[in-house]
Predicted model as a PDB file, atoms N, CA, C, CB and O in Angstrom, pLDDT in the B-factor column:
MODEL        1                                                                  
ATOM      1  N   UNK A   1      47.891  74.128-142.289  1.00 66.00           N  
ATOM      2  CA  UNK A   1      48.113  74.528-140.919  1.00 66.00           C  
ATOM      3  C   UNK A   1      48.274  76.044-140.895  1.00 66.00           C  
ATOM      4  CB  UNK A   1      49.356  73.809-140.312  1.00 66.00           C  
ATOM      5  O   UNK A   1      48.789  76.752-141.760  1.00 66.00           O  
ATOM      6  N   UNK A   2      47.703  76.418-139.676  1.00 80.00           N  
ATOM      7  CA  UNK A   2      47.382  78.202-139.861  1.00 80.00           C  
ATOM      8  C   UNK A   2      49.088  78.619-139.532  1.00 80.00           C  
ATOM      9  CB  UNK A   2      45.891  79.113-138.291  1.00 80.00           C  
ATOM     10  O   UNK A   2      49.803  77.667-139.221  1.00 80.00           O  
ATOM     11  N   UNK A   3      49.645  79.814-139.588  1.00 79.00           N  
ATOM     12  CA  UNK A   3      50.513  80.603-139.352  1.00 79.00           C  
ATOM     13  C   UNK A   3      50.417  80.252-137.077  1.00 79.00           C  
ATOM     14  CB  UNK A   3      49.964  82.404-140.315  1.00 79.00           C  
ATOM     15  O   UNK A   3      51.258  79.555-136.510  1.00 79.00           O  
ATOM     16  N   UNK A   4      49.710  80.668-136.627  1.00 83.00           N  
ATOM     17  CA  UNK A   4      49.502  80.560-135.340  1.00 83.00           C  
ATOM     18  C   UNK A   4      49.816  79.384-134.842  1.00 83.00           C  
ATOM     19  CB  UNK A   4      48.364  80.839-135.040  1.00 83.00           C  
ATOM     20  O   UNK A   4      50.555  79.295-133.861  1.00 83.00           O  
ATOM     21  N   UNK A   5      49.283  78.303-135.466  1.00 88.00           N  
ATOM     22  CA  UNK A   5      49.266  76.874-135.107  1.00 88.00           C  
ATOM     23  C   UNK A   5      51.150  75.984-135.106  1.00 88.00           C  
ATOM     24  CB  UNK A   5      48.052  76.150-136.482  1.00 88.00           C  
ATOM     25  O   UNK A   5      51.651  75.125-134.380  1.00 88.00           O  
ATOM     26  N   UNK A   6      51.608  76.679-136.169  1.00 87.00           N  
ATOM     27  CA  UNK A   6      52.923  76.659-137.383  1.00 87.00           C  
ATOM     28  C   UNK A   6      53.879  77.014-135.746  1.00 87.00           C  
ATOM     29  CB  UNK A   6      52.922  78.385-139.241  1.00 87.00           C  
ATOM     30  O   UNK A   6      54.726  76.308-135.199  1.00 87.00           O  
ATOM     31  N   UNK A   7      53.388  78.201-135.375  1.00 90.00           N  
ATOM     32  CA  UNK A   7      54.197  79.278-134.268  1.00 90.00           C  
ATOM     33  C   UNK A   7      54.133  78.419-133.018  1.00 90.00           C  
ATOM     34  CB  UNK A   7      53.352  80.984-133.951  1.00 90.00           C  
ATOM     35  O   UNK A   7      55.251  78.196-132.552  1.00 90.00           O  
ATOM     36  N   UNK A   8      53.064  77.850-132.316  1.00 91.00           N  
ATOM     37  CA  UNK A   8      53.370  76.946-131.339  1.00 91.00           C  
ATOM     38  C   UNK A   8      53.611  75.957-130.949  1.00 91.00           C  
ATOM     39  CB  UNK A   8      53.056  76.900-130.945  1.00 91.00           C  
ATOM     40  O   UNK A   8      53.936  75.680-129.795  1.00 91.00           O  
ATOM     41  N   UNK A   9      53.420  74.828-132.390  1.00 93.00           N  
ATOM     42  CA  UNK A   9      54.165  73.652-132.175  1.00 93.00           C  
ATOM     43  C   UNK A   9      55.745  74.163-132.643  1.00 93.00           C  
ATOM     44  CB  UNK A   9      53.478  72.305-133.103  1.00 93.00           C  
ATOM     45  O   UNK A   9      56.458  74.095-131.642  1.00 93.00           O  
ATOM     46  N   UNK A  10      56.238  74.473-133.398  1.00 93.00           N  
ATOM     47  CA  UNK A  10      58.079  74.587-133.189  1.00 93.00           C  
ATOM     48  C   UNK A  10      58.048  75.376-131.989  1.00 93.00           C  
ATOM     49  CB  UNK A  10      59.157  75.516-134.568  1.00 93.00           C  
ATOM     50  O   UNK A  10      59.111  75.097-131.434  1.00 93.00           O  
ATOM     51  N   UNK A  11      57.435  76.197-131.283  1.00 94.00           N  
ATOM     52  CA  UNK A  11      57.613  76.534-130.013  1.00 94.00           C  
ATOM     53  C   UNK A  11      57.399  75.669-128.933  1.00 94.00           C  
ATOM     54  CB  UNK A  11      56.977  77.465-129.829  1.00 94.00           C  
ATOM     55  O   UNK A  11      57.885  76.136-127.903  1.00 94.00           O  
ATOM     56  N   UNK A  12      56.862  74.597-128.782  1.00 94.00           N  
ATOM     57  CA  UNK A  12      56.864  73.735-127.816  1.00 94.00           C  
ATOM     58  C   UNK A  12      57.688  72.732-127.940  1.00 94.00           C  
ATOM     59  CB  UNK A  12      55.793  73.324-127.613  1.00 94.00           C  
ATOM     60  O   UNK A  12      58.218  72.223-126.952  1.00 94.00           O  
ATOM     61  N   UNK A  13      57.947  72.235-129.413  1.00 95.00           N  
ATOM     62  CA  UNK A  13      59.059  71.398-129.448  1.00 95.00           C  
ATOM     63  C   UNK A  13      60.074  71.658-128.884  1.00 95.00           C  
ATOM     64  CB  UNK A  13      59.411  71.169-130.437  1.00 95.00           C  
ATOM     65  O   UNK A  13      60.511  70.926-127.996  1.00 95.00           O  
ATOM     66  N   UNK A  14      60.832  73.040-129.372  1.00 95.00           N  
ATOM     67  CA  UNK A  14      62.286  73.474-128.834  1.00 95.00           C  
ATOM     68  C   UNK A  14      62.103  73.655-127.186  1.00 95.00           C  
ATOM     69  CB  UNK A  14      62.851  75.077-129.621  1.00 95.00           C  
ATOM     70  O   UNK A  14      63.145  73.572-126.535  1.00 95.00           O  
ATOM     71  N   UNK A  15      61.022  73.866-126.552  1.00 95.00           N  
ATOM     72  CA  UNK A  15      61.154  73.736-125.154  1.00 95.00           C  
ATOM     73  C   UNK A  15      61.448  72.709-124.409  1.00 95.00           C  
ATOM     74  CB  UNK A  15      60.289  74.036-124.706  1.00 95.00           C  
ATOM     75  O   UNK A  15      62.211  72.573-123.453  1.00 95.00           O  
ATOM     76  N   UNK A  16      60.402  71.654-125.242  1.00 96.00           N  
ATOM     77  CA  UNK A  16      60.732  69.940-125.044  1.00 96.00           C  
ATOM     78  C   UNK A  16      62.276  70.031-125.131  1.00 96.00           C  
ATOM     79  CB  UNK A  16      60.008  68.723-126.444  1.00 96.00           C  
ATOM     80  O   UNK A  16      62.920  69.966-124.084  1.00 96.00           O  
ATOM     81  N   UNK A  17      62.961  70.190-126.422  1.00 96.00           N  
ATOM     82  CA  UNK A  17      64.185  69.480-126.526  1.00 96.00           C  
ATOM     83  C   UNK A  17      65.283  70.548-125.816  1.00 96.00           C  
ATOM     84  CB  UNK A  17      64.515  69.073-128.184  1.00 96.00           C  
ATOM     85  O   UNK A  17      66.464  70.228-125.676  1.00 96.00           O  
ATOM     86  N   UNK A  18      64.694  71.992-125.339  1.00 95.00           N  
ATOM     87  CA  UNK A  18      65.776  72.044-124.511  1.00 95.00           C  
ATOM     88  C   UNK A  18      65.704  71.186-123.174  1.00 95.00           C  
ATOM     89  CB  UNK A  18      65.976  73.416-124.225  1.00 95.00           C  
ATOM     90  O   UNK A  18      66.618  70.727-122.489  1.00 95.00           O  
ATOM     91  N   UNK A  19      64.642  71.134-123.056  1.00 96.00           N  
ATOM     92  CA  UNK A  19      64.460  70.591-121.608  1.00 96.00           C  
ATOM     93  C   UNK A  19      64.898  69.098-121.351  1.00 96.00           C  
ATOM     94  CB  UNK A  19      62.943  70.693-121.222  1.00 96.00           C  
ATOM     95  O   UNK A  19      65.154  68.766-120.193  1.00 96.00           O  
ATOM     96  N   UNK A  20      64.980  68.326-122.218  1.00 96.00           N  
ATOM     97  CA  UNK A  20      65.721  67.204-122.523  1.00 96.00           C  
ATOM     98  C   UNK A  20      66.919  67.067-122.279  1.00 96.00           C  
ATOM     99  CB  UNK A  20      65.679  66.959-123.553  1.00 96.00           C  
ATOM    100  O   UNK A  20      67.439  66.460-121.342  1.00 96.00           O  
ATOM    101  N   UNK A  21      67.726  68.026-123.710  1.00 96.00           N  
ATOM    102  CA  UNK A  21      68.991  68.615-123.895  1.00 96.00           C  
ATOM    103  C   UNK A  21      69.879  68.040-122.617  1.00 96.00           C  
ATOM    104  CB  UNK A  21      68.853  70.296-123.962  1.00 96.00           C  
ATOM    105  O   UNK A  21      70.587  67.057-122.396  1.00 96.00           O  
ATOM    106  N   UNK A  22      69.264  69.674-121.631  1.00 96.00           N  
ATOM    107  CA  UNK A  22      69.647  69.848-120.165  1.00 96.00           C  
ATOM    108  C   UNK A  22      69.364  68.875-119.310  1.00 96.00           C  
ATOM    109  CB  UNK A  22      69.100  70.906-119.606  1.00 96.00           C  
ATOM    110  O   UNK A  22      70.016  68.954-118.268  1.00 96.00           O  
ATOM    111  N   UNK A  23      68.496  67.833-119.390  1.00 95.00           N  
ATOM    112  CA  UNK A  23      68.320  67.033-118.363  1.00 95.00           C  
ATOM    113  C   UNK A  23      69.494  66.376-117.201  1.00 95.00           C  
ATOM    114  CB  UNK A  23      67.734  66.111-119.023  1.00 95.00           C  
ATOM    115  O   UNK A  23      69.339  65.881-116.084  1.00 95.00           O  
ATOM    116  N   UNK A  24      69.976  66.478-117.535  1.00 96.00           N  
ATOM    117  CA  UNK A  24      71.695  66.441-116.910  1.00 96.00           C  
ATOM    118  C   UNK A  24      72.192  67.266-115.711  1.00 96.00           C  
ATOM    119  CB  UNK A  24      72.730  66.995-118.040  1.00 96.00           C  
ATOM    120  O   UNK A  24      72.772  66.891-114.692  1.00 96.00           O  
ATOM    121  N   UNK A  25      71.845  68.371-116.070  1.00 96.00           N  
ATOM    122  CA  UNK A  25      72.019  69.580-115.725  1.00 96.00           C  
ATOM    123  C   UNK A  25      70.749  69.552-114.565  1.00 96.00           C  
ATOM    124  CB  UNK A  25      71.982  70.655-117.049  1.00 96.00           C  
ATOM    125  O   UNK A  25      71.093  69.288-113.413  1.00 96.00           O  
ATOM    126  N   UNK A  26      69.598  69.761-114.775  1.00 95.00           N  
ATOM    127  CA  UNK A  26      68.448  69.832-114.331  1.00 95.00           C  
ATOM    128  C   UNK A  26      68.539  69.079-113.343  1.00 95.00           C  
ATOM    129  CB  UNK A  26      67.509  69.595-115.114  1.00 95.00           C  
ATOM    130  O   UNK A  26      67.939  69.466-112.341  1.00 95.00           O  
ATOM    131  N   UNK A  27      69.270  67.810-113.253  1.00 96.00           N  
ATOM    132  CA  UNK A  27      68.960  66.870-112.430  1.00 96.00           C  
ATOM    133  C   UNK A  27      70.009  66.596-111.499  1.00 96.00           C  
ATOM    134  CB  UNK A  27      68.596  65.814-113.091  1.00 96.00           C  
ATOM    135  O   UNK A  27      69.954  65.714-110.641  1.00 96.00           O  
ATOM    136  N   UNK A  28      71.209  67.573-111.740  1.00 96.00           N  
ATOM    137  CA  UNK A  28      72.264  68.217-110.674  1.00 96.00           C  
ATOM    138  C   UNK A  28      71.712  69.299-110.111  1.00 96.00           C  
ATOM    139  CB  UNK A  28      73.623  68.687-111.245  1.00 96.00           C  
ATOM    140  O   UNK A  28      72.287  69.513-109.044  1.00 96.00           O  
ATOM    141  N   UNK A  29      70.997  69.966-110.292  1.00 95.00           N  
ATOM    142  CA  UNK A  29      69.988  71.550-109.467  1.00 95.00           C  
ATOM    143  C   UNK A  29      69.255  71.003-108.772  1.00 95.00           C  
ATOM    144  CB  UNK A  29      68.907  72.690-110.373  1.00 95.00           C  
ATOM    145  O   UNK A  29      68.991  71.699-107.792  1.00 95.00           O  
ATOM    146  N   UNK A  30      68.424  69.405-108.780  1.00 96.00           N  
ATOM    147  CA  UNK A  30      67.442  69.109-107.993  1.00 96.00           C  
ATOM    148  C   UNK A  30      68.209  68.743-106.950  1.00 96.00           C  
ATOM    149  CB  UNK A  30      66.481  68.191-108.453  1.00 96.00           C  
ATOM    150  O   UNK A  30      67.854  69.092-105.824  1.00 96.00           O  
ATOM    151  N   UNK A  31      69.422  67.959-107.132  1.00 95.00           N  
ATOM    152  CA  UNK A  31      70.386  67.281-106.072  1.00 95.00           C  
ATOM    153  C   UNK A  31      70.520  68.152-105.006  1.00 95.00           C  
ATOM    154  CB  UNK A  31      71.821  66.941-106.588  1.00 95.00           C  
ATOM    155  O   UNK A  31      70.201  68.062-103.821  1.00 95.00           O  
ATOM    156  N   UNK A  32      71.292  69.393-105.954  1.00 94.00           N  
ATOM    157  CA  UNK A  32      71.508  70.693-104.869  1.00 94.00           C  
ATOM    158  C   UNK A  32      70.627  71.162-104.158  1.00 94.00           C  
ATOM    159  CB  UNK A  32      71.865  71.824-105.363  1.00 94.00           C  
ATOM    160  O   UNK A  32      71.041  71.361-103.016  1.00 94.00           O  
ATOM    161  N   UNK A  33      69.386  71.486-104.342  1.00 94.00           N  
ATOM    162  CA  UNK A  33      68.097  72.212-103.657  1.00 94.00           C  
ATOM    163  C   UNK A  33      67.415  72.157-104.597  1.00 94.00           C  
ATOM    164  CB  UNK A  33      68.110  73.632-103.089  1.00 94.00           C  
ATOM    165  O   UNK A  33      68.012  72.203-105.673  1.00 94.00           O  
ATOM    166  N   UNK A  34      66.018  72.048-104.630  1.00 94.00           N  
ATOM    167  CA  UNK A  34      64.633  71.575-105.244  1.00 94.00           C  
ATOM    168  C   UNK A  34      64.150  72.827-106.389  1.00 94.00           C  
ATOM    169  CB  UNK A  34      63.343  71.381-103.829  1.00 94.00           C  
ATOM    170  O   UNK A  34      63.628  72.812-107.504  1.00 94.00           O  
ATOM    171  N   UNK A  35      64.817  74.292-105.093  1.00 95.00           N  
ATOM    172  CA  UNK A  35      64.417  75.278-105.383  1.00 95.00           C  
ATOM    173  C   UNK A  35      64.876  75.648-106.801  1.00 95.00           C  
ATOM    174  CB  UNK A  35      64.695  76.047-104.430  1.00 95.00           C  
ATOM    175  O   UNK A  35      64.082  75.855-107.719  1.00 95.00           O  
ATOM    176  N   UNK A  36      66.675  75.740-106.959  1.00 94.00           N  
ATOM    177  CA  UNK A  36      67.288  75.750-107.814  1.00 94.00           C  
ATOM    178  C   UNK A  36      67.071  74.698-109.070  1.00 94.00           C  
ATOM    179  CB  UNK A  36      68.286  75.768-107.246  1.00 94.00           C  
ATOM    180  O   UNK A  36      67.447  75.120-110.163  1.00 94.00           O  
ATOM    181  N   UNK A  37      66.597  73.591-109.033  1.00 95.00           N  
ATOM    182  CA  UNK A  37      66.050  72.663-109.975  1.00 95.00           C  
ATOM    183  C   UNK A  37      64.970  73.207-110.844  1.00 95.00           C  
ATOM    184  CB  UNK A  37      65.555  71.526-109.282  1.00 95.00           C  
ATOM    185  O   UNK A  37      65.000  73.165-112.074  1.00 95.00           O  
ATOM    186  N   UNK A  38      63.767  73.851-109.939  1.00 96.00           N  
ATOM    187  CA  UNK A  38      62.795  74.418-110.232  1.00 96.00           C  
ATOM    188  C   UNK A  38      62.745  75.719-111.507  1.00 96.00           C  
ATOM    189  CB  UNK A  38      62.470  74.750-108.988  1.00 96.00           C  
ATOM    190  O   UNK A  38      62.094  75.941-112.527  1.00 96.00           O  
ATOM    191  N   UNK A  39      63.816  76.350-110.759  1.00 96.00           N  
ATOM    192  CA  UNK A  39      64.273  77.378-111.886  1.00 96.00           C  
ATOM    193  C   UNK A  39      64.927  77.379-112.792  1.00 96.00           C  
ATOM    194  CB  UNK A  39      64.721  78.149-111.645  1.00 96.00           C  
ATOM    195  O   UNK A  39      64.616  78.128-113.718  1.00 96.00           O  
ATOM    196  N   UNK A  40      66.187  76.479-112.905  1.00 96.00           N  
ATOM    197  CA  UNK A  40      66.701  75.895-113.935  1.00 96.00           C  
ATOM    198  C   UNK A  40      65.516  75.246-115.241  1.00 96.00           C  
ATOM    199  CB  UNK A  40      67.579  74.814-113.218  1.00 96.00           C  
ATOM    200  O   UNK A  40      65.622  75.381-116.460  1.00 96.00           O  
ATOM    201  N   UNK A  41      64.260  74.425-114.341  1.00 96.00           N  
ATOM    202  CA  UNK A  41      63.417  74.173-115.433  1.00 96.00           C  
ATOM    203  C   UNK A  41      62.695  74.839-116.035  1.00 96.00           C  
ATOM    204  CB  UNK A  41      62.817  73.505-115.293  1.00 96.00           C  
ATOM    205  O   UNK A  41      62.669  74.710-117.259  1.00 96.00           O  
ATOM    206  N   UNK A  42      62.095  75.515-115.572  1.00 96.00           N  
ATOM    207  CA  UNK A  42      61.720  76.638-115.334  1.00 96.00           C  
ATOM    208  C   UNK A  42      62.066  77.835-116.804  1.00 96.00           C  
ATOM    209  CB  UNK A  42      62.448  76.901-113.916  1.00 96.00           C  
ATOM    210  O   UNK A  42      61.360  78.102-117.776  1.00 96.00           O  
ATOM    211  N   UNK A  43      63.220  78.254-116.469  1.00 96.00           N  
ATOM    212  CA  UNK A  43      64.179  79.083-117.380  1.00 96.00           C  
ATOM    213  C   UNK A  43      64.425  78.541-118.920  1.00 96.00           C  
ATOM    214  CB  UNK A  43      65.623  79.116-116.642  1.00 96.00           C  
ATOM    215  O   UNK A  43      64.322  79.253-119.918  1.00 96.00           O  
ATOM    216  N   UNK A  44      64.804  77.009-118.915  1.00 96.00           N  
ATOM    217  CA  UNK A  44      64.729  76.221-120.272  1.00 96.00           C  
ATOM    218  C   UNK A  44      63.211  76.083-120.525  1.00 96.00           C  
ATOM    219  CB  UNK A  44      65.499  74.659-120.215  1.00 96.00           C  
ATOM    220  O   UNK A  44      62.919  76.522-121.637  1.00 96.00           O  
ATOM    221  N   UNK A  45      62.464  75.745-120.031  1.00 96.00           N  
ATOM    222  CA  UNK A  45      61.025  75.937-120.781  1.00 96.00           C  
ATOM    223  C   UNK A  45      60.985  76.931-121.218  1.00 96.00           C  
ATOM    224  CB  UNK A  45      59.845  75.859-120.143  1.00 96.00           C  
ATOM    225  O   UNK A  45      61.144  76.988-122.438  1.00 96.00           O  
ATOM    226  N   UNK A  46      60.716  78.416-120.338  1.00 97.00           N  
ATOM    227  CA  UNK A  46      60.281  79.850-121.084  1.00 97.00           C  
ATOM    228  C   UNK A  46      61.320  80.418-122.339  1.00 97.00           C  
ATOM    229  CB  UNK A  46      60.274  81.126-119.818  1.00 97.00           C  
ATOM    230  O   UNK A  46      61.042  81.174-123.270  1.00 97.00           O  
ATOM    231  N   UNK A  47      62.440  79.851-122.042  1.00 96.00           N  
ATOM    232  CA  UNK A  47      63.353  80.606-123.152  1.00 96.00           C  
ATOM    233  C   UNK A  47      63.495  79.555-124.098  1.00 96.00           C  
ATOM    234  CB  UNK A  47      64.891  81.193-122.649  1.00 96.00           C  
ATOM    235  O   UNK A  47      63.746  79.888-125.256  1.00 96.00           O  
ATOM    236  N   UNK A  48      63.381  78.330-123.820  1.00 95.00           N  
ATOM    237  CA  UNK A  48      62.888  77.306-125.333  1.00 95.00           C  
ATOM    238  C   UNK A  48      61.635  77.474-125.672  1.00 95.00           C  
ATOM    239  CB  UNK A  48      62.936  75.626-125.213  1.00 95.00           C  
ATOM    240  O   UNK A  48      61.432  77.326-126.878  1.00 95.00           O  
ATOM    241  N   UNK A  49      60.733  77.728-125.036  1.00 96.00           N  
ATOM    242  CA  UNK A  49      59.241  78.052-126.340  1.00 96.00           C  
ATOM    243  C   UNK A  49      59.710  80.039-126.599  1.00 96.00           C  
ATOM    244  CB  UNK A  49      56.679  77.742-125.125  1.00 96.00           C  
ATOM    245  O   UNK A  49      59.611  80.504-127.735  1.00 96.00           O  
ATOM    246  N   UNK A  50      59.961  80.530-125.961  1.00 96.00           N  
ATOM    247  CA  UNK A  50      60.133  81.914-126.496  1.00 96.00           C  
ATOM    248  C   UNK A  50      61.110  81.965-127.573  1.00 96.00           C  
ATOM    249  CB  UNK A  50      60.556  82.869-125.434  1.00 96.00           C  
ATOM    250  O   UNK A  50      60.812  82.716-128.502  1.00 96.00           O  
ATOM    251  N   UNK A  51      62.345  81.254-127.665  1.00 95.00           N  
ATOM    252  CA  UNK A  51      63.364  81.091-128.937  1.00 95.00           C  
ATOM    253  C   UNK A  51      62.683  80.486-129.969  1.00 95.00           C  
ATOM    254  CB  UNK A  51      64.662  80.209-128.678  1.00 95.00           C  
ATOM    255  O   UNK A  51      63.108  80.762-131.091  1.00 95.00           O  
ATOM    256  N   UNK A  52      61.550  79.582-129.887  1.00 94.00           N  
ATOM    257  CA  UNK A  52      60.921  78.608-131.011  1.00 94.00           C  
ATOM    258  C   UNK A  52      59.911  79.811-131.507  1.00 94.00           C  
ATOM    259  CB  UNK A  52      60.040  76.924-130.368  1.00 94.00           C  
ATOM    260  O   UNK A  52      59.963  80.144-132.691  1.00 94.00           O  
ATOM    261  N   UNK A  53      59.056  80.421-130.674  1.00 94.00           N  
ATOM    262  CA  UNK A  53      58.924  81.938-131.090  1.00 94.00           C  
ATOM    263  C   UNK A  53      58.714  82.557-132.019  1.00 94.00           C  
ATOM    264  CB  UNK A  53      59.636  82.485-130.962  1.00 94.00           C  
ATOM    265  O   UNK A  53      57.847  82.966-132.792  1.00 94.00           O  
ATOM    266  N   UNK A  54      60.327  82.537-131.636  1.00 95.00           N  
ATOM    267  CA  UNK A  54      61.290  83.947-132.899  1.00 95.00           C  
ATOM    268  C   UNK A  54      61.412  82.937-133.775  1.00 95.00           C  
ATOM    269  CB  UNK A  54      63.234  84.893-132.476  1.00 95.00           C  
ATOM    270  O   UNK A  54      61.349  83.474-134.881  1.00 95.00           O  
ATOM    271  N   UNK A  55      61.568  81.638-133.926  1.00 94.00           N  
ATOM    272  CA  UNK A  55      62.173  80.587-135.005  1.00 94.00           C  
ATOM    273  C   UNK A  55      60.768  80.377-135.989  1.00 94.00           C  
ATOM    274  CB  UNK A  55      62.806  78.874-134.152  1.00 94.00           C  
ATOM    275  O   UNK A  55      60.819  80.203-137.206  1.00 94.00           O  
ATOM    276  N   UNK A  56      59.451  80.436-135.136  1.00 92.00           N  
ATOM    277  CA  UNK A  56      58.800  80.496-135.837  1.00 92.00           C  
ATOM    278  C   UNK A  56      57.715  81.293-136.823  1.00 92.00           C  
ATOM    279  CB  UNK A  56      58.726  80.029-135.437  1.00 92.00           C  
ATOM    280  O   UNK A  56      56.959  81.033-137.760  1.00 92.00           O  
ATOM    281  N   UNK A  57      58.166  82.551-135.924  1.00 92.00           N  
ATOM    282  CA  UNK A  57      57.949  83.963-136.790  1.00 92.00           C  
ATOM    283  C   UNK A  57      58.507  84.009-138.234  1.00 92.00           C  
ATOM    284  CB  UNK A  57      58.688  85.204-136.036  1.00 92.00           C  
ATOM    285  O   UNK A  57      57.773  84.032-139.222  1.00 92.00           O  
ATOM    286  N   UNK A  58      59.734  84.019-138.280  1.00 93.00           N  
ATOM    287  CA  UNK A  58      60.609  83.724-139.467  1.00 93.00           C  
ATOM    288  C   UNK A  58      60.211  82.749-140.335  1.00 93.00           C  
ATOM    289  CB  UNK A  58      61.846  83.365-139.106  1.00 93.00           C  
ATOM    290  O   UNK A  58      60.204  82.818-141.564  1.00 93.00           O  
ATOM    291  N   UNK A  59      59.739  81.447-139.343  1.00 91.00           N  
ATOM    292  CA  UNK A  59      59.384  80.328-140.519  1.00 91.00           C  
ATOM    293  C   UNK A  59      57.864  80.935-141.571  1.00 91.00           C  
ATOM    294  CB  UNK A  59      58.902  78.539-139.501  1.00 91.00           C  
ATOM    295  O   UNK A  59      57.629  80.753-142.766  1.00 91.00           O  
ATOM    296  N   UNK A  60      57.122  81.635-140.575  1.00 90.00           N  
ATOM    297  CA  UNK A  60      56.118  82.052-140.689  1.00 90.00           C  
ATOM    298  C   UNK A  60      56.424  83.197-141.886  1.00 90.00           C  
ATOM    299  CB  UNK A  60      55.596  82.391-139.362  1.00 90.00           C  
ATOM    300  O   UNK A  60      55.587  83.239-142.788  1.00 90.00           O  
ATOM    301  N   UNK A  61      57.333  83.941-141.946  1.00 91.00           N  
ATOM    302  CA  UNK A  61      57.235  84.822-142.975  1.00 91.00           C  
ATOM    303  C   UNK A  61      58.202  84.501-144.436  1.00 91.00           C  
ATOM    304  CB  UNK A  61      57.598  86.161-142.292  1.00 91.00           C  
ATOM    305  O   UNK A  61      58.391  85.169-145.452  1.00 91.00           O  
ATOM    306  N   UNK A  62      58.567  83.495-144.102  1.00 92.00           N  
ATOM    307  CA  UNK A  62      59.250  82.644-145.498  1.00 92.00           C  
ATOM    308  C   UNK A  62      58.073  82.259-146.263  1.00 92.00           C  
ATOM    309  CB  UNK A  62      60.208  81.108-145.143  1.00 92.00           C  
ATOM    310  O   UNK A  62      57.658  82.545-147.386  1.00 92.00           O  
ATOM    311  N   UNK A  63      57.657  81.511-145.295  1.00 89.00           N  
ATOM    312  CA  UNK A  63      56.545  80.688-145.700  1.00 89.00           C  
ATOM    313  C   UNK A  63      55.358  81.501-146.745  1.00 89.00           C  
ATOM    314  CB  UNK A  63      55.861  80.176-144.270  1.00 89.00           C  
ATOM    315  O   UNK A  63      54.796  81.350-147.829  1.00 89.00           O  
ATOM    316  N   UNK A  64      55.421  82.376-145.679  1.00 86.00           N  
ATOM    317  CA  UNK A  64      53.792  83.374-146.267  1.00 86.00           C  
ATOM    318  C   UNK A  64      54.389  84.273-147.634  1.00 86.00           C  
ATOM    319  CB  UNK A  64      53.032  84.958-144.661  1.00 86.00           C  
ATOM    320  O   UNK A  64      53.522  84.813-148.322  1.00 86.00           O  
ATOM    321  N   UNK A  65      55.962  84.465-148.085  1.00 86.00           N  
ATOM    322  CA  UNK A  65      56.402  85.148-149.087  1.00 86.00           C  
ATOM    323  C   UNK A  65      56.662  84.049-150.305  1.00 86.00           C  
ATOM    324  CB  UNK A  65      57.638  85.969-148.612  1.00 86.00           C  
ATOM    325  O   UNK A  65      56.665  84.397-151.486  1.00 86.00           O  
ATOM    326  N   UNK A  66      56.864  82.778-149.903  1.00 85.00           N  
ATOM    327  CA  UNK A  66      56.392  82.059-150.735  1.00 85.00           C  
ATOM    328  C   UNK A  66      55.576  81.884-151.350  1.00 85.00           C  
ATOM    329  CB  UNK A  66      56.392  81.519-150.581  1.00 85.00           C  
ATOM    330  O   UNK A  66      55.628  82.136-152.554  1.00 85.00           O  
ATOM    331  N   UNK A  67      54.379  81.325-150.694  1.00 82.00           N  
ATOM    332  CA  UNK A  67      52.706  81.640-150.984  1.00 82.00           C  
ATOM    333  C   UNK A  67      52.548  82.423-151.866  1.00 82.00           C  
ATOM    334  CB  UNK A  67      51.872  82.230-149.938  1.00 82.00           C  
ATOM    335  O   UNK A  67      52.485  82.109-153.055  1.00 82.00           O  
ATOM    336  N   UNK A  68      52.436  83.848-151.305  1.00 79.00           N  
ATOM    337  CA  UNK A  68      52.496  84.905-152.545  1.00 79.00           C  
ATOM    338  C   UNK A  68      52.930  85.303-153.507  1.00 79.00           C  
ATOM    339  CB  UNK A  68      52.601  85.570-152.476  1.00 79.00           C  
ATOM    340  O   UNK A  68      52.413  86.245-154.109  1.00 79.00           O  
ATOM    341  N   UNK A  69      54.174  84.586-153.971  1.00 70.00           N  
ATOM    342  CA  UNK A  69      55.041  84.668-155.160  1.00 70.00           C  
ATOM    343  C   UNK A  69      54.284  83.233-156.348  1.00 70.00           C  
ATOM    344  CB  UNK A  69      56.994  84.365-154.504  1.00 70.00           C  
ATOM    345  O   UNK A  69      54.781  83.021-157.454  1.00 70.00           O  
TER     346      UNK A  69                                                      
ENDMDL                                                                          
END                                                                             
C-alpha cells in the first residue's frame, strides 16, 4: 500500500469514529436547530480526517525509516 493510500484510509477512519464517537452529541444539535447539527457534523468530519492526517504522516515516516534501515 502506497504512503498516500496509508494517509487516507487512517484519515477517514478517525473521521468515521469521531463522528460516531459524538453521535450523541450530534443528535442533541439536530434537536436544537438543523443548522447547528450541521456544523457540529460538519466540524468532527474535517478535524477527524485532518487529525488522521497528521496521524498518518507520522505513520508514514516510521514506516518509510524502517524500510530503509
Amino acid at each position: 500500500m502506497n504512503n498516500l493510500r496509508r494517509m487516507h484510509m487512517i484519515a477517514g477512519t478517525l473521521a468515521i469514529l469521531c463522528i460516531v464517537g459524538n453521535l450523541p452529541k450530534i443528535v442533541e444539535a439536530f434537536k436544537i436547530d438543523w443548522q447547528n447539527g450541521i456544523s457540529l457534523l460538519s466540524t468532527l468530519a474535517i478535524g477527524g480526517y485532518l487529525l488522521g492526517c497528521a496521524i498518518g504522516a507520522i505513520v508514514n515516516l516510521f514506516i518509510g525509516k524502517k524500510k530503509k534501515k
